[in-house]
PLY file of the C-alpha trace (Angstrom):
ply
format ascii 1.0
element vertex 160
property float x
property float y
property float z
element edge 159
property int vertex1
property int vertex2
end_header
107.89 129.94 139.50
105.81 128.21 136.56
103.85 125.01 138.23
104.56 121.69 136.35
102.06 119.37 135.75
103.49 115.50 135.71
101.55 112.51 135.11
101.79 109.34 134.91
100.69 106.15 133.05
98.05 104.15 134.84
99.44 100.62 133.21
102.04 98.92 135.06
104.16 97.91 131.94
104.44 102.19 131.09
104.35 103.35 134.65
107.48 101.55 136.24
110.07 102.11 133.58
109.06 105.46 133.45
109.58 105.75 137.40
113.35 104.29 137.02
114.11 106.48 134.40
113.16 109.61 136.60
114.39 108.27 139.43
117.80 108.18 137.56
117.44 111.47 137.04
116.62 112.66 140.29
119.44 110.63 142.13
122.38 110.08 139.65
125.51 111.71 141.24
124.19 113.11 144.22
125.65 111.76 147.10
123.40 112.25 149.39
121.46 109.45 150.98
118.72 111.32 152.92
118.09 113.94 149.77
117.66 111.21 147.55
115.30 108.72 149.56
113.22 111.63 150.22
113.34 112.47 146.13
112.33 108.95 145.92
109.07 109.24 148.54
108.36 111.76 146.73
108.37 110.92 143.07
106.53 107.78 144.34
103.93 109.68 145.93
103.09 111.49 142.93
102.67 108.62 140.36
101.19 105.91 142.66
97.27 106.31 142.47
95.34 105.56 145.58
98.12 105.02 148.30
98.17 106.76 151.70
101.84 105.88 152.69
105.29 105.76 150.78
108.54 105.51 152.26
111.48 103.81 153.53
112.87 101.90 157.02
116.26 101.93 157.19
118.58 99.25 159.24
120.23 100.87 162.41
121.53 98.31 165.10
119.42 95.23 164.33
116.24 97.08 163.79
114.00 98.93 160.97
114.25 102.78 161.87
111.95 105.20 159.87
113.44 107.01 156.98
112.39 109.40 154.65
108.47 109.09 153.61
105.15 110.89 152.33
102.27 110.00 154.35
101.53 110.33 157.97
102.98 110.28 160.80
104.61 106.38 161.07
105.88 103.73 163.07
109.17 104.83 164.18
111.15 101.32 165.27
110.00 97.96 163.49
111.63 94.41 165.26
113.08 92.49 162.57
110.51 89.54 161.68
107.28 92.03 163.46
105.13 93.12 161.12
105.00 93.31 157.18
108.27 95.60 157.30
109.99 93.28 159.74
108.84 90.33 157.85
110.26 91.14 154.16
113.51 91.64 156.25
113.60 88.50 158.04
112.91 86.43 155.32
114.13 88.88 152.70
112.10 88.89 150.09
109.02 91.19 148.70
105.68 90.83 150.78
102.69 91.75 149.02
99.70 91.80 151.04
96.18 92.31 149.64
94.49 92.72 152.86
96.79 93.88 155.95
94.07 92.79 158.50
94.78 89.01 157.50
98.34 89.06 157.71
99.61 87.53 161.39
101.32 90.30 163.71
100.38 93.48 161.17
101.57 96.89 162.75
98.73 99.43 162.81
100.68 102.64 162.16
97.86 104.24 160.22
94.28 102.29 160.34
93.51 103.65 157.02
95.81 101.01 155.78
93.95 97.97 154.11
97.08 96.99 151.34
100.44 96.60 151.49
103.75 96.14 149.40
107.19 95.75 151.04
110.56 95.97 149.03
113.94 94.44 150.42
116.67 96.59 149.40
120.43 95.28 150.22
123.84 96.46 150.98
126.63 94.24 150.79
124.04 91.11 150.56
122.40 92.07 153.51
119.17 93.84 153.74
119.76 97.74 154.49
115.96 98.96 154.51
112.89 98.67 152.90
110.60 100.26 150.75
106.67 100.27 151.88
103.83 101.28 150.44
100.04 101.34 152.09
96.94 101.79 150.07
93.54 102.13 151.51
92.05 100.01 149.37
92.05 95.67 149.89
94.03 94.16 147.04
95.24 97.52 145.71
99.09 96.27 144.90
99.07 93.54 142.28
102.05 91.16 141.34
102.59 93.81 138.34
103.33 96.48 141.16
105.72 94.40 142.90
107.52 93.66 140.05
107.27 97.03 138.21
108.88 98.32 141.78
111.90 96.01 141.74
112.70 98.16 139.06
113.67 100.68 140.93
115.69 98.58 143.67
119.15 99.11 142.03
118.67 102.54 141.60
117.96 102.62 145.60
120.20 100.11 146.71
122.97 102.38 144.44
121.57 105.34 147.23
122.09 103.41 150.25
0 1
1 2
2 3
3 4
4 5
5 6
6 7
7 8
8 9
9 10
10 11
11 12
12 13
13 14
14 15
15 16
16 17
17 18
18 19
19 20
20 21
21 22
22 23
23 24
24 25
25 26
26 27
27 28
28 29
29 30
30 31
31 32
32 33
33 34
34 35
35 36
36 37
37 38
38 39
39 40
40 41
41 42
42 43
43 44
44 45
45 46
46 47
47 48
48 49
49 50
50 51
51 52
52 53
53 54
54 55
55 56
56 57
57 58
58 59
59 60
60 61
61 62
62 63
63 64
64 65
65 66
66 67
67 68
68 69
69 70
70 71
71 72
72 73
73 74
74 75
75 76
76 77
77 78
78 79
79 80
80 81
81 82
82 83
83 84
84 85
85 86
86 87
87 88
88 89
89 90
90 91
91 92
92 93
93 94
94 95
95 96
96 97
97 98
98 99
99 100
100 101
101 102
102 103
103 104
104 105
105 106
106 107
107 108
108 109
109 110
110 111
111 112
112 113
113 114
114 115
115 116
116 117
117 118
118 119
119 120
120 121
121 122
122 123
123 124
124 125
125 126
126 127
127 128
128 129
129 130
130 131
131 132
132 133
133 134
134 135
135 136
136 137
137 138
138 139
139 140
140 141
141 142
142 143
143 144
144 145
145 146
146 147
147 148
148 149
149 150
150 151
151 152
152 153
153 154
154 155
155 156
156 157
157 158
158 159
């Protein structure tokens, strides 16, 4: 099998559009939900530069429950309104976090972690899971990332 070499746009602006498009691609008309978040992980993983975590929490009786990802090993059950993850579901909105070690009740799962951006996604108007991404580096996500990644939210809310 011939490799293929992908890459991706530094800027923003180029980056995110290019990331719905492909993850369009990837996920139209398969009906699978765990294929597809994990296509997702993955096709994050790739284009994001200097992250050490991608992947989803999904809601399973009240409480964030770790879904598909790229990364290491992870937090496996989040409280609703405990940590970053818990805390873009209980007041459902994105959290972007320059520095994690600043931010009241952060969750340790990997201590590698210095950044953090969490994406709401919703089902039927309620919140369903998250996306999160960690980055090693203080101040790595930017209000451009956030936004570039709500993008992508109704192509993975259309998953869920």
């Amino acid at each position: 099998m011939e490799e293929v070499s992908l890459s991706f746009p530094v800027e923003p602006e180029r980056l995110y559009p290019m990331l719905a498009s492909q993850l369009r691609a990837l996920t139209g008309g398969v009906p699978h939900r765990t294929a597809n978040l994990a296509n997702a992980s993955a096709l994050l993983w790739m284009a994001l530069r200097d992250i050490n975590w991608v992947g989803f929490y999904l809601m399973e009786k009240g409480r964030l429950v770790l879904g598909p990802f790229q990364g290491k090993p992870a937090c496996i059950e989040i409280e609703v309104g405990k940590g970053v993850c818990g805390g873009a579901v209980a007041q459902n909105r994105v959290m972007l976090v320059p520095n994690v070690h600043d931010f009241p009740g952060h969750i340790a799962c990997d201590s590698a972690s210095n950044a953090e951006v969490v994406i709401p996604l919703r089902k039927d108007g309620q919140v369903a899971a998250v996306l999160d991404i960690d980055s090693p580096t203080t101040g790595r996500f930017t209000q451009a990332d956030a936004d570039g990644l709500e993008l992508l939210v109704p192509i993975l809310e259309g998953i869920l």
